[in-house]
LUMRORO-624163 format. One record per residue (C-alpha): x, y, z. Coordinates in nm, 3 decimals, padded with zeros to 5 digits. Layout:
N
{node {X, Y, Z}}
...
This chain:
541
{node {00.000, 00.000, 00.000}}
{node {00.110, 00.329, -00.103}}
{node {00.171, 00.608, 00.127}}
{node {-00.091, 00.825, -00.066}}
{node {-00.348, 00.547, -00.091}}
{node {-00.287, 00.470, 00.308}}
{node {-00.350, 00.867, 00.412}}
{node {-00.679, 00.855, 00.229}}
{node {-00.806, 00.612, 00.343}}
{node {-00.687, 00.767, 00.702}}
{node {-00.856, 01.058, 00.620}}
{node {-01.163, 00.927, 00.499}}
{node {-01.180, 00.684, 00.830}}
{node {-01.241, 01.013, 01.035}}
{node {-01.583, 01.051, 00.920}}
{node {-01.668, 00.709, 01.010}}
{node {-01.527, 00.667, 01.406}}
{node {-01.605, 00.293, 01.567}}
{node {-01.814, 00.289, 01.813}}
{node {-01.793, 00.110, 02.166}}
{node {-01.962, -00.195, 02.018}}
{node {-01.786, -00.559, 01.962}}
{node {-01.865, -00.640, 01.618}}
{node {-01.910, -01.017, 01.458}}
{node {-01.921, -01.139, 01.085}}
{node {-02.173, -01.418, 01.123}}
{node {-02.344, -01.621, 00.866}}
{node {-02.539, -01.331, 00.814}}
{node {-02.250, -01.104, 00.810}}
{node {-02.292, -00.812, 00.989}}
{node {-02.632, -00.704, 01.140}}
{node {-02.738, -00.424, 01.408}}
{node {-02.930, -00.112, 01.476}}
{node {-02.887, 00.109, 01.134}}
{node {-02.675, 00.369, 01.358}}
{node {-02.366, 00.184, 01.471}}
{node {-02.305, 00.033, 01.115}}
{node {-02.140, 00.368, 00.910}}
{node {-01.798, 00.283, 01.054}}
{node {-01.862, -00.107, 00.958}}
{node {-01.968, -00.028, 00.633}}
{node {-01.652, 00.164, 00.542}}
{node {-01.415, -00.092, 00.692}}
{node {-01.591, -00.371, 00.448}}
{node {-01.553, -00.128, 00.157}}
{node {-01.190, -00.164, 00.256}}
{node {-01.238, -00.553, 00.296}}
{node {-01.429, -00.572, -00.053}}
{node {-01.122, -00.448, -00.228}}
{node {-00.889, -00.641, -00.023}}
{node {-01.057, -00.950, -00.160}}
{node {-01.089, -00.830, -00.478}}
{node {-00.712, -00.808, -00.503}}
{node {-00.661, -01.136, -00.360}}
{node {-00.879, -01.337, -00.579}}
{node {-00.689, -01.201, -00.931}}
{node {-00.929, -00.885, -00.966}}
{node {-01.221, -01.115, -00.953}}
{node {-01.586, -00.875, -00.880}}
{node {-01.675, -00.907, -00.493}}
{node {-02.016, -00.823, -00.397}}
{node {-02.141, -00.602, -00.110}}
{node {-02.508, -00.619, 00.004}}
{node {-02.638, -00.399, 00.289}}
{node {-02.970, -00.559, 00.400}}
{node {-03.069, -00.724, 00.728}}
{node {-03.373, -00.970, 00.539}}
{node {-03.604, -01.052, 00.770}}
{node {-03.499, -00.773, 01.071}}
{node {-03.738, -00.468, 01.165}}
{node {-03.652, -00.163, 00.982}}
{node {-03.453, 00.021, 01.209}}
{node {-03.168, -00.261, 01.151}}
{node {-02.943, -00.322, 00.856}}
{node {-02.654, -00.504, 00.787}}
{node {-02.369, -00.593, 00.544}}
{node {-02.243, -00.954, 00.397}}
{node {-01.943, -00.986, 00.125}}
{node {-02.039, -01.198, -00.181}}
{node {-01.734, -01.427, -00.316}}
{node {-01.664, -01.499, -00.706}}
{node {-01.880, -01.730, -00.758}}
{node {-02.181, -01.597, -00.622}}
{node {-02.121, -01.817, -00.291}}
{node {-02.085, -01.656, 00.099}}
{node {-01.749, -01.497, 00.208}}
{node {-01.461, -01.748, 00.296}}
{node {-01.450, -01.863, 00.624}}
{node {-01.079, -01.738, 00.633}}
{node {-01.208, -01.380, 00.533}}
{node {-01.509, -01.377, 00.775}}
{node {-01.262, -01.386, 01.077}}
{node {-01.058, -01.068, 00.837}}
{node {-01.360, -00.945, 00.843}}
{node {-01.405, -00.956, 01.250}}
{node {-01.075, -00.837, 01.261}}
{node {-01.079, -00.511, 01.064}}
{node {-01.431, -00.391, 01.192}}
{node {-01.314, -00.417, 01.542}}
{node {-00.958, -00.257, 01.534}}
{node {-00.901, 00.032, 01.684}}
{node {-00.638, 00.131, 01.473}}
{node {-00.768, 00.103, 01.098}}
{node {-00.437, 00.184, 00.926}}
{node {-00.253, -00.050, 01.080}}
{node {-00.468, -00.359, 01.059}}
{node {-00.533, -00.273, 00.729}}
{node {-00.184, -00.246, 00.662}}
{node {-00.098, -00.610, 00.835}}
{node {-00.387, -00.745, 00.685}}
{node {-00.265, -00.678, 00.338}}
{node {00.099, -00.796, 00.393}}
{node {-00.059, -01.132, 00.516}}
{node {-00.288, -01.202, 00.262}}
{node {-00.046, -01.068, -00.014}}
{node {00.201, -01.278, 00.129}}
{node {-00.004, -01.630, 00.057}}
{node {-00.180, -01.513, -00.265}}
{node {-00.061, -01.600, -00.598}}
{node {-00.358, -01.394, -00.811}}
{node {-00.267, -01.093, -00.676}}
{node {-00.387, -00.768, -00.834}}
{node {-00.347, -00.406, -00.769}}
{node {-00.672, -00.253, -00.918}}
{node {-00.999, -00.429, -00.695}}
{node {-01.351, -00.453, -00.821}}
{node {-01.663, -00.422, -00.592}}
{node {-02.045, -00.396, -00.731}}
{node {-02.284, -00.288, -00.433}}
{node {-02.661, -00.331, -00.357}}
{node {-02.932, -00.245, -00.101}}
{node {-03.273, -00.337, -00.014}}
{node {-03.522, -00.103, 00.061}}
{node {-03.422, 00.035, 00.412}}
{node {-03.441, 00.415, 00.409}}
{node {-03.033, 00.346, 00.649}}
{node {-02.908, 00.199, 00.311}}
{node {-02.854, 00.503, 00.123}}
{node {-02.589, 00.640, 00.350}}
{node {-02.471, 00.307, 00.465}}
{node {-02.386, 00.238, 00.061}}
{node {-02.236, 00.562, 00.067}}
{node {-01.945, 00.493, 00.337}}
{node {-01.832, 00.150, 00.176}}
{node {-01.801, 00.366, -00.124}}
{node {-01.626, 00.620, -00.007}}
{node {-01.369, 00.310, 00.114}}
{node {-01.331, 00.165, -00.229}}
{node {-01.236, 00.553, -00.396}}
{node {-00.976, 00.580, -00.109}}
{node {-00.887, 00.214, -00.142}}
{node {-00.840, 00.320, -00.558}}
{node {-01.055, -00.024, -00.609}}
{node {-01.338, -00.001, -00.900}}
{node {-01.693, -00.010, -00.776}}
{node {-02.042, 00.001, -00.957}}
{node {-02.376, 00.090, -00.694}}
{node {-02.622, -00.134, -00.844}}
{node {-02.912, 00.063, -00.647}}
{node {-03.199, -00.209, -00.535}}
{node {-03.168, -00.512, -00.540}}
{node {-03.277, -00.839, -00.336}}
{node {-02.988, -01.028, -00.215}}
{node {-03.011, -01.318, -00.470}}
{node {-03.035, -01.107, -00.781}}
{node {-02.651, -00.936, -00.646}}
{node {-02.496, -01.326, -00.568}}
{node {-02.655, -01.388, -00.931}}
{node {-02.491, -01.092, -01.090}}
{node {-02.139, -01.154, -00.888}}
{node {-02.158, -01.513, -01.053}}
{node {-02.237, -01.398, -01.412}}
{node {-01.942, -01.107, -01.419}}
{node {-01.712, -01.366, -01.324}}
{node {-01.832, -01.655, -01.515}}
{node {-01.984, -01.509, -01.827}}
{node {-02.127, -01.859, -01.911}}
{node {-02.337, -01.841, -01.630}}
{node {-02.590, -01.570, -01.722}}
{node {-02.580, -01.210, -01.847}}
{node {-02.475, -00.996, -01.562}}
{node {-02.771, -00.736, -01.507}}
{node {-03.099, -00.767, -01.309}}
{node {-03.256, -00.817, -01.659}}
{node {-03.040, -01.086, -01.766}}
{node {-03.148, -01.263, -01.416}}
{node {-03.530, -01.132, -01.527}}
{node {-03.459, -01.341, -01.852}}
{node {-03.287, -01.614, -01.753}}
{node {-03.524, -01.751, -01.497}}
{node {-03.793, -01.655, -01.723}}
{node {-03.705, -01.815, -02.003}}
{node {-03.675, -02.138, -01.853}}
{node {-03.984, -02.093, -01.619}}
{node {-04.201, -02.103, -01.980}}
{node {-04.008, -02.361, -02.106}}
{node {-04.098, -02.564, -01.831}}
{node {-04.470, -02.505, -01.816}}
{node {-04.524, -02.440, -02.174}}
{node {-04.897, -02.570, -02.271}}
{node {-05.006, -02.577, -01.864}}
{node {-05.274, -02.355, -01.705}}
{node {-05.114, -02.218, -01.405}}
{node {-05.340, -02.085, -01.046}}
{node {-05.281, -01.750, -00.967}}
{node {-05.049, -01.685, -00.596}}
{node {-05.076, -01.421, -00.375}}
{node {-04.780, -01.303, -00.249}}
{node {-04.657, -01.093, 00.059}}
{node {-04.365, -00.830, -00.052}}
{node {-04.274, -00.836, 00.362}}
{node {-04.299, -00.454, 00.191}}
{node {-03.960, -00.511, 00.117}}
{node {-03.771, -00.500, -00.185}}
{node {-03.916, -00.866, -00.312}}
{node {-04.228, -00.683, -00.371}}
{node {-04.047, -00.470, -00.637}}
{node {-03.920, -00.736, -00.763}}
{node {-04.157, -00.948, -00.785}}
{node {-04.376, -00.750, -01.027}}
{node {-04.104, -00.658, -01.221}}
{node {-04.066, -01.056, -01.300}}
{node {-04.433, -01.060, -01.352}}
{node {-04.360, -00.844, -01.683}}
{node {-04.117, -01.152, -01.841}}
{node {-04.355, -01.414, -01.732}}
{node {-04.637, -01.321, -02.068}}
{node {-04.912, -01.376, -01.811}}
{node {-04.825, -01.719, -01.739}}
{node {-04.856, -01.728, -01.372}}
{node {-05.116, -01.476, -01.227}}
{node {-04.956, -01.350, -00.932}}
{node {-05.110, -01.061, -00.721}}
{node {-04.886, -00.882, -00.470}}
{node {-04.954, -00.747, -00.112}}
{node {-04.744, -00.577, 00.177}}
{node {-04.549, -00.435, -00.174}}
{node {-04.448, -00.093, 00.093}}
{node {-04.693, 00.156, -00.016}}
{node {-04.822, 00.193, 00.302}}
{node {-04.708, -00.061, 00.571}}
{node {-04.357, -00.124, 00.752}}
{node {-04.052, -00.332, 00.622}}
{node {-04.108, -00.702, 00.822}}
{node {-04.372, -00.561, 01.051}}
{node {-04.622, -00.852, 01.126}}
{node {-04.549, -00.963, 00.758}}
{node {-04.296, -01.141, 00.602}}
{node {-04.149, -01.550, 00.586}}
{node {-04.033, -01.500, 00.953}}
{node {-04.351, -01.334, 01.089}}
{node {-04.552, -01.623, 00.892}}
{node {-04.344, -01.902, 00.988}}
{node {-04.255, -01.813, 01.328}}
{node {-04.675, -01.700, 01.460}}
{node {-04.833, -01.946, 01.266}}
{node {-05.073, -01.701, 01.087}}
{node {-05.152, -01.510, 00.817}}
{node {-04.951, -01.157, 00.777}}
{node {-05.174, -00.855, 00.783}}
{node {-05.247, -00.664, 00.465}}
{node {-05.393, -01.031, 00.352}}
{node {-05.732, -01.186, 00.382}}
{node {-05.686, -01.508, 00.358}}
{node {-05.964, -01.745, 00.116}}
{node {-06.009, -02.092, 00.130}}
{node {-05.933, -02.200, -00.155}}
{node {-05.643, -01.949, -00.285}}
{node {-05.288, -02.005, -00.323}}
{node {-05.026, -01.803, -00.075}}
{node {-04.649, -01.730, -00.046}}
{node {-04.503, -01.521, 00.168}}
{node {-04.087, -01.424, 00.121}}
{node {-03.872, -01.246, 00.440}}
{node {-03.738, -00.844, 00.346}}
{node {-03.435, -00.917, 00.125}}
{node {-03.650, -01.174, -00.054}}
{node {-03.372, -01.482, 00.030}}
{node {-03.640, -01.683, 00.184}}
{node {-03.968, -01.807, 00.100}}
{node {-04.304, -02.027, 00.249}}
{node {-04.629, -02.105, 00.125}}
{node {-04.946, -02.100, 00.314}}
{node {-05.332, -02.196, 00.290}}
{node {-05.637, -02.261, 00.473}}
{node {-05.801, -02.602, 00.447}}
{node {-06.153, -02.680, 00.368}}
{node {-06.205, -02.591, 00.783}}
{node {-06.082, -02.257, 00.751}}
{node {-05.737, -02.389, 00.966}}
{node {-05.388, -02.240, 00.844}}
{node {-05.168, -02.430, 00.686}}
{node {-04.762, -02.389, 00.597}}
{node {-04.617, -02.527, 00.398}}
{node {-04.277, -02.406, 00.505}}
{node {-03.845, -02.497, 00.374}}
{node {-03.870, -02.873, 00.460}}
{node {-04.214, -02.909, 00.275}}
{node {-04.022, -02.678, -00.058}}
{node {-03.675, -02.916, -00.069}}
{node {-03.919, -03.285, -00.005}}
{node {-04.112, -03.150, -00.341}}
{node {-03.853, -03.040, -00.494}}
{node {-03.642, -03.377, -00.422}}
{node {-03.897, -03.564, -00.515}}
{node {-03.968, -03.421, -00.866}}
{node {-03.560, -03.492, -00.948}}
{node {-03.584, -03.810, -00.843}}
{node {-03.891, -03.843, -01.085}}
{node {-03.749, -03.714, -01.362}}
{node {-03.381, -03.864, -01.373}}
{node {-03.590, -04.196, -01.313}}
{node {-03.783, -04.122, -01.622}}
{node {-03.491, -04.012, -01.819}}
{node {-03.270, -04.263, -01.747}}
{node {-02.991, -03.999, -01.642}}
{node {-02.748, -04.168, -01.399}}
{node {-02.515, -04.009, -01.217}}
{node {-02.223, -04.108, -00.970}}
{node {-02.292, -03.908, -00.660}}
{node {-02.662, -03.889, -00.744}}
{node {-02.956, -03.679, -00.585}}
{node {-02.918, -03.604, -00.236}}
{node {-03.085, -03.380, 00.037}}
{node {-02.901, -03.165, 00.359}}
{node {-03.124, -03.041, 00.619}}
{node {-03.025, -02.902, 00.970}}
{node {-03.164, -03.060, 01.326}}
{node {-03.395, -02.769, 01.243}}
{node {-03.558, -03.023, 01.006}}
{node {-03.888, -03.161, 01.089}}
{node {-03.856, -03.525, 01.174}}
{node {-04.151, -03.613, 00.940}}
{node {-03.931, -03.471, 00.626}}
{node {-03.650, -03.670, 00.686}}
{node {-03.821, -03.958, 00.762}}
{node {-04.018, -03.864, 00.402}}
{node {-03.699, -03.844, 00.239}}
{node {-03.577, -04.166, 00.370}}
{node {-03.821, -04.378, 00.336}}
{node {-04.065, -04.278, 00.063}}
{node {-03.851, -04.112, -00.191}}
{node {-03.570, -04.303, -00.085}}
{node {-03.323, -03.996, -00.107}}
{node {-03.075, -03.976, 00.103}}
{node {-03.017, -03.757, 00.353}}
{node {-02.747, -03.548, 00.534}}
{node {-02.726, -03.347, 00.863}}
{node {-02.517, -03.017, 00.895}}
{node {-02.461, -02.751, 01.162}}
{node {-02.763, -02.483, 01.139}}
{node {-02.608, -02.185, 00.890}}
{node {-02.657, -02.137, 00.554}}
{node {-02.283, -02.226, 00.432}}
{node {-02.274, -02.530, 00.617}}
{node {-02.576, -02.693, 00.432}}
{node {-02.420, -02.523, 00.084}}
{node {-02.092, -02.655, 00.121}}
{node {-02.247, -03.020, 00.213}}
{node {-02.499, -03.035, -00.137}}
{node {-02.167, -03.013, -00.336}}
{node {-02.104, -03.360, -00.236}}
{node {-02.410, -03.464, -00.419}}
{node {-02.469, -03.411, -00.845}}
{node {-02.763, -03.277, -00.736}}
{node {-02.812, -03.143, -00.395}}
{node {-03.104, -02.985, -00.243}}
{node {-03.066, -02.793, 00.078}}
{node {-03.337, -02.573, 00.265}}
{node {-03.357, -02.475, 00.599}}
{node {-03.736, -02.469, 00.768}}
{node {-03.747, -02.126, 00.747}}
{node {-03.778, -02.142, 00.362}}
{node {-03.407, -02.052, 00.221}}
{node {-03.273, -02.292, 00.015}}
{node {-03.155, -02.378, -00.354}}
{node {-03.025, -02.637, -00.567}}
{node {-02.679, -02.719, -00.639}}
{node {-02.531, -02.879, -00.977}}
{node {-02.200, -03.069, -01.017}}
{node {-02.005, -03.017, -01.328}}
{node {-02.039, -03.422, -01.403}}
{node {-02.426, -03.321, -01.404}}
{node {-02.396, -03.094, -01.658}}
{node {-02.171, -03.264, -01.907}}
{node {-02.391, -03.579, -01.862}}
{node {-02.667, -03.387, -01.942}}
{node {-02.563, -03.208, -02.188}}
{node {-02.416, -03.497, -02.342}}
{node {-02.758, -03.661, -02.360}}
{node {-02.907, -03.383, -02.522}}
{node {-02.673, -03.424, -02.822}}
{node {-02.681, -03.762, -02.854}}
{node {-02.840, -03.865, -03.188}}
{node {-02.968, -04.199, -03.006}}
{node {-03.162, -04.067, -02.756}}
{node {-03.502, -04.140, -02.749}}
{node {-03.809, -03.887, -02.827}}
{node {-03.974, -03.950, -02.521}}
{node {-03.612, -03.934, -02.300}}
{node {-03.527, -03.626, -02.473}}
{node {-03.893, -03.472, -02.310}}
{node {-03.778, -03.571, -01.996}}
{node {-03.415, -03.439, -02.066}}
{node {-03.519, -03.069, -02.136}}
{node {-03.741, -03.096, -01.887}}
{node {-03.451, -03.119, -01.650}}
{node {-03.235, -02.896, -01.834}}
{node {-03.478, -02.626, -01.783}}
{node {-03.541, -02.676, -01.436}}
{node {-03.136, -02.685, -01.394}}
{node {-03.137, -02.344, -01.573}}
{node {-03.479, -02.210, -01.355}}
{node {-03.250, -02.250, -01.019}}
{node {-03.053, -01.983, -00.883}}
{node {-02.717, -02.202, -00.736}}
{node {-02.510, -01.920, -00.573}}
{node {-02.745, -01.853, -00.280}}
{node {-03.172, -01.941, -00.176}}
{node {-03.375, -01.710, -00.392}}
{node {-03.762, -01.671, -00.325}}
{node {-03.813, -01.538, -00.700}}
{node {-03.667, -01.864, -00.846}}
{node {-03.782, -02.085, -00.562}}
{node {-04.157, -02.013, -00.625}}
{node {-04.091, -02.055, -00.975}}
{node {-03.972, -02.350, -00.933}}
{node {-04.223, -02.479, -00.683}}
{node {-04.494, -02.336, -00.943}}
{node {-04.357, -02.528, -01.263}}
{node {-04.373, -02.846, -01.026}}
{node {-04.745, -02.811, -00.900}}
{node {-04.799, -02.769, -01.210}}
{node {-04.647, -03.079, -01.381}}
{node {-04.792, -03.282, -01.120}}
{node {-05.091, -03.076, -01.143}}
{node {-05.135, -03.098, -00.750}}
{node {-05.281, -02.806, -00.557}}
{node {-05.166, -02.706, -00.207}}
{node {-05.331, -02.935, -00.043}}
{node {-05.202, -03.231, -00.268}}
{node {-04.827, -03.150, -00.179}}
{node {-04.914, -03.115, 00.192}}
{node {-05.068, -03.442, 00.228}}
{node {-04.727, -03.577, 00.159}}
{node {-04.636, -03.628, 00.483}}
{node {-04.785, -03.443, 00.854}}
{node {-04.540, -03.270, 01.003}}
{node {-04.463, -03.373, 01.379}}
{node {-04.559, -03.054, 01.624}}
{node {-04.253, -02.850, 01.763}}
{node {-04.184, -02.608, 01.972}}
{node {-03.888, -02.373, 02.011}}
{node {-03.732, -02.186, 02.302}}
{node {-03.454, -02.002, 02.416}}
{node {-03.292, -01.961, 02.773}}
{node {-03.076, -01.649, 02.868}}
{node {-02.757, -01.766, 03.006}}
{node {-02.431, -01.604, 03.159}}
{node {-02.209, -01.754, 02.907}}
{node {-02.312, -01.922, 02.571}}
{node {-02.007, -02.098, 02.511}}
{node {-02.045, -02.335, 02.838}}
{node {-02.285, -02.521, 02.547}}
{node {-02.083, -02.768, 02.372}}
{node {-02.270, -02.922, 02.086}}
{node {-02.155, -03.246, 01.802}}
{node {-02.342, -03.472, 01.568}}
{node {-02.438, -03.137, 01.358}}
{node {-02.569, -02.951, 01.687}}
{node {-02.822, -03.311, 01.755}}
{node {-02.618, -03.400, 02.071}}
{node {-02.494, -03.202, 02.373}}
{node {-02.107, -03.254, 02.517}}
{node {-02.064, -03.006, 02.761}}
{node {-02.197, -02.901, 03.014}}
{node {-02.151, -03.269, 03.156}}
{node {-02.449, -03.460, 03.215}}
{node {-02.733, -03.201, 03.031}}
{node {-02.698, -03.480, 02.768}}
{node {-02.863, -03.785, 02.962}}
{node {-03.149, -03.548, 03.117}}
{node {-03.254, -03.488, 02.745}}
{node {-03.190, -03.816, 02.658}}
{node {-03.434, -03.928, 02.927}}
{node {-03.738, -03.658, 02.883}}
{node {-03.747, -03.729, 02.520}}
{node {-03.759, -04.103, 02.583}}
{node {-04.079, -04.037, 02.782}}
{node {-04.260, -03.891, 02.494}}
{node {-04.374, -04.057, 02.170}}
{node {-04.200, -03.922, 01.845}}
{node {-04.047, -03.734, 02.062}}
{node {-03.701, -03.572, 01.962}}
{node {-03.513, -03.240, 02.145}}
{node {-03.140, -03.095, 02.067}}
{node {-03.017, -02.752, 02.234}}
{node {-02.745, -02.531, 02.035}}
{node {-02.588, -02.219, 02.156}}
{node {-02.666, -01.918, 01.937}}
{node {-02.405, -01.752, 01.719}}
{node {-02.472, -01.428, 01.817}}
{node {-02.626, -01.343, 02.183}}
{node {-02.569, -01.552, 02.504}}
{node {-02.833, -01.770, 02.468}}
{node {-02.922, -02.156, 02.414}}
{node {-03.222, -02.219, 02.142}}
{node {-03.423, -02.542, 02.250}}
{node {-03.605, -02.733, 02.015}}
{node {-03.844, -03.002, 02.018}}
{node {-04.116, -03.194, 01.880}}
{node {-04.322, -03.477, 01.957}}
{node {-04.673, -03.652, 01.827}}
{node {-04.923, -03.403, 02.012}}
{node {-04.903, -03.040, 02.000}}
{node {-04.950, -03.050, 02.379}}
{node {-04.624, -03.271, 02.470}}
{node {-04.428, -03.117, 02.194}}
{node {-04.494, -02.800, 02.437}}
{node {-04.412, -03.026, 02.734}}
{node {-04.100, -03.121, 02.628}}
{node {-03.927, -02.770, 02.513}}
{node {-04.034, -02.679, 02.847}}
{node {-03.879, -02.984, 03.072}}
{node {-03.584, -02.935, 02.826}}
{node {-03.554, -02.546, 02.847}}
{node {-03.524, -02.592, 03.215}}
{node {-03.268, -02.860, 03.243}}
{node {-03.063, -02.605, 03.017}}
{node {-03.144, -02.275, 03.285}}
{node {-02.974, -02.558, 03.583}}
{node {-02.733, -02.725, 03.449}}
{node {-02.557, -02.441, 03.208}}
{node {-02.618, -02.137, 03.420}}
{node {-02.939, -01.963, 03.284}}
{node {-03.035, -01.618, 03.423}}
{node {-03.387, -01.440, 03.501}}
{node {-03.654, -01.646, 03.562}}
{node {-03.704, -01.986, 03.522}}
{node {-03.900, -02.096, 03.216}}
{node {-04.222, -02.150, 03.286}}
């Protein structure tokens, strides 16, 4: 680093002072009250570039959002190359630099060490930034660009965008063959293949809650490339109500309930997707007027189910095959679904995004969503050659060849760098409509078990010791056994505790046959956890 370069970014560093506040780049990067983010935001401009540098020049991403968080929060989260989450080596970088009190000097060591190990290195840096709709993200925006001009990296403000659409556009500058790199390249990409796949079917119209986020936007403006194919009628699109406020895949998911701004019909068709429009669940009420979700686990069984289907069909094999990864988050019922129905098999990961991405590469096809509806598809290059080598072939049957466009379409109708609730209900439209099921058909799959979550204030997370992908407890000594022994006294009963990644506190989770002990047990678990690993306030109750 130059000595010119390293005074302005000195001097531009002043306008952005840290505040007393310990900052860490989770899984969801960086996420807190709007007002104690400005000195963050420059520090991952800095970052941005750093990366850029480090990976040859390749474009990094930058997204300020905090999805499914009230308004008054935002957040930031660096997008790699390919469209995938930051680096693990690079999140604890990014820890690092947004906590130092002296910027110019950690930025200085930081770039010795990684310039040191890197064997792409470039001088230049190029950043493309995007925002969701929080009124914060304007001048948020502004302070990681005012990073990258001192930095002297290249940078392109990309305005609104949901979260998806800016992993899709990092992936397409850097791998061309991937897609055009614009939103309307994304518009026509997932378009394109969305008609393919339904061509000559009548489609139901959906309802849709925007969260009054930026998925709303969005939304419609995918409506216009879809030639009236899919009805789709948007509500909560921010004309008038709050970003996430009693609306959204979070509010849905988590109360059980319809979001307001929506009067539910028996009957109708619903989706609801969180405030950066990364997530996604569908919802109805039966022929009894009762709600119904149909929530992540529900999405990747019918999604798994069709690819099993349809490489059956076409005769497609592949070496790693079709495979699913859920978290302990997963309903029971799913997996056992999985298992024993569709006979697809099935992995466990630690809870976190990047964990379950990471694990589908291991599969040609792998399907990962967590419950709360964010998920995608993943592809293996063996996939796509075989495929594509099928296609071609002169041999290949008529009524294979059906079945291999078919799959080539729905291949090209996924969003791979990161869970997209554009794509996703795209995708879970073409395949009600192929199987030409209704809500009520794909719900009847399987009944998921009743569970109940809970979380216990503690003095110290980090007492909490989990393995077996967060199923099984090793510290504190002896909490173990107690769980062991409550859920043994239940019937389908099942219960795992995890530390959270962010606040000192222990999430509980259970389920069990009945509503009633599925409550039972989160509570006789919850308060095992509040003895044994040094909970504070009152005892659950």
């Amino acid at each position: 680093m130059d000595e010119e370069m390293f005074q302005n970014v000195l001097n531009k560093a002043s306008k952005y002072p840290k505040p007393d506040v310990k900052y860490t780049y989770g899984t969801a990067g960086f996420r807190l009250k709007a007002e104690l983010l400005p000195s963050v935001m420059y520090r991952m401009g800095l970052l941005a570039v750093l990366r850029s540098r480090a990976c040859g020049n390749q474009t990094i991403g930058l997204m300020v959002t905090a999805s499914h968080n009230a308004v008054q929060d935002n957040g930031v989260k660096l997008i790699d190359p390919m469209g995938e989450m930051l680096e693990a080596a690079w999140e604890n970088h990014a820890t690092e630099l947004a906590n130092s009190e002296d910027i110019g000097q950690c930025l200085r060591d930081l770039t010795k060490r990684v310039k040191s190990t890197c064997q792409d290195w470039s001088n230049d840096g190029n950043i493309v930034l995007a925002r969701d709709t929080r009124p914060s993200g304007v001048e948020l925006v502004q302070s990681a660009l005012d990073a990258a001009k001192a930095f002297r990296g290249k940078f392109k403000d990309l305005g609104i965008l949901t979260t998806p659409q800016l992993h899709y556009i990092v992936r397409c500058t850097n791998d061309p063959d991937y897609g055009k790199a614009s939103e309307e390249g994304y518009y026509q990409k997932i378009s394109s293949a969305f008609l393919k796949l339904t061509k000559s079917l009548t489609l139901s119209s959906i309802n849709i809650d925007g969260a009054n986020g930026v998925g709303a936007l969005k939304f419609a403006a995918m409506g216009k490339y879809l030639e009236n194919a899919l009805p789709m009628r948007v509500y909560n699109d921010g004309t008038s109500g709050e970003l996430n406020k009693n609306c959204g895949a979070d509010f849905v998911k988590v109360s059980q309930k319809a979001p307001e701004g929506l009067e539910m019909i028996v009957g109708e068709k619903y989706a609801s997707v969180d405030g950066d429009a990364d997530r996604i669940v569908y919802f109805y009420l039966d022929e009894t007027g009762s709600f119904r979700l149909l929530d992540g686990d529900k999405i990747s069984t019918l999604i798994a189910g069709f690819f099993k289907d349809i490489l059956v069909s076409s005769r497609l094999t592949l070496e790693r095959g079709l495979g699913v990864v859920q978290t302990a988050y997963a309903n029971g019922s799913s997996t056992a679904y999985l298992d024993s129905h569709l006979a697809v098999p099935v992995a466990c990961v630690k809870t976190g995004v990047k964990h379950l991405h990471k694990k589908a590469n291991d599969f040609d096809i792998g399907v990962y969503f967590e419950a709360n509806g964010h998920g995608t598809v993943l592809f293996s290059d063996d996939f796509k050659a075989k495929l594509n080598e099928a296609l071609l072939g002169a041999e290949t049957l008529p009524e294979i060849r059906v079945k291999l466009e078919d799959l080539k379409a729905l291949m090209e109708l996924v969003n791979e760098t990161v869970g997209d609730s554009i794509s996703d209900m795209l995708i879970v439209e073409a395949i009600l409509a192929k199987k030409g099921w209704s809500l009520k058909d794909w719900d009847q799959c399987y009944v998921d078990l009743p569970n109940r979550q809970r979380k216990i204030q503690v003095n110290d997370r980090t007492v909490v010791v989990t393995t077996d992908a967060e199923r099984k407890v090793t510290l504190p000594k002896g909490l173990q056994p107690e769980i062991d022994k409550l859920v043994a006294g239940v019937k389908n009963g099942r219960s795992f505790v995890r530390p959270s990644g962010t606040e000192d506190v222990v999430r509980v989770y259970a389920e069990a046959a009945t509503r009633e002990e599925a409550e039972s047990l989160a509570l006789a678990v919850a308060r095992k956890v509040y003895d044994l690993a040094g909970g504070v306030g009152v005892k659950p109750h």
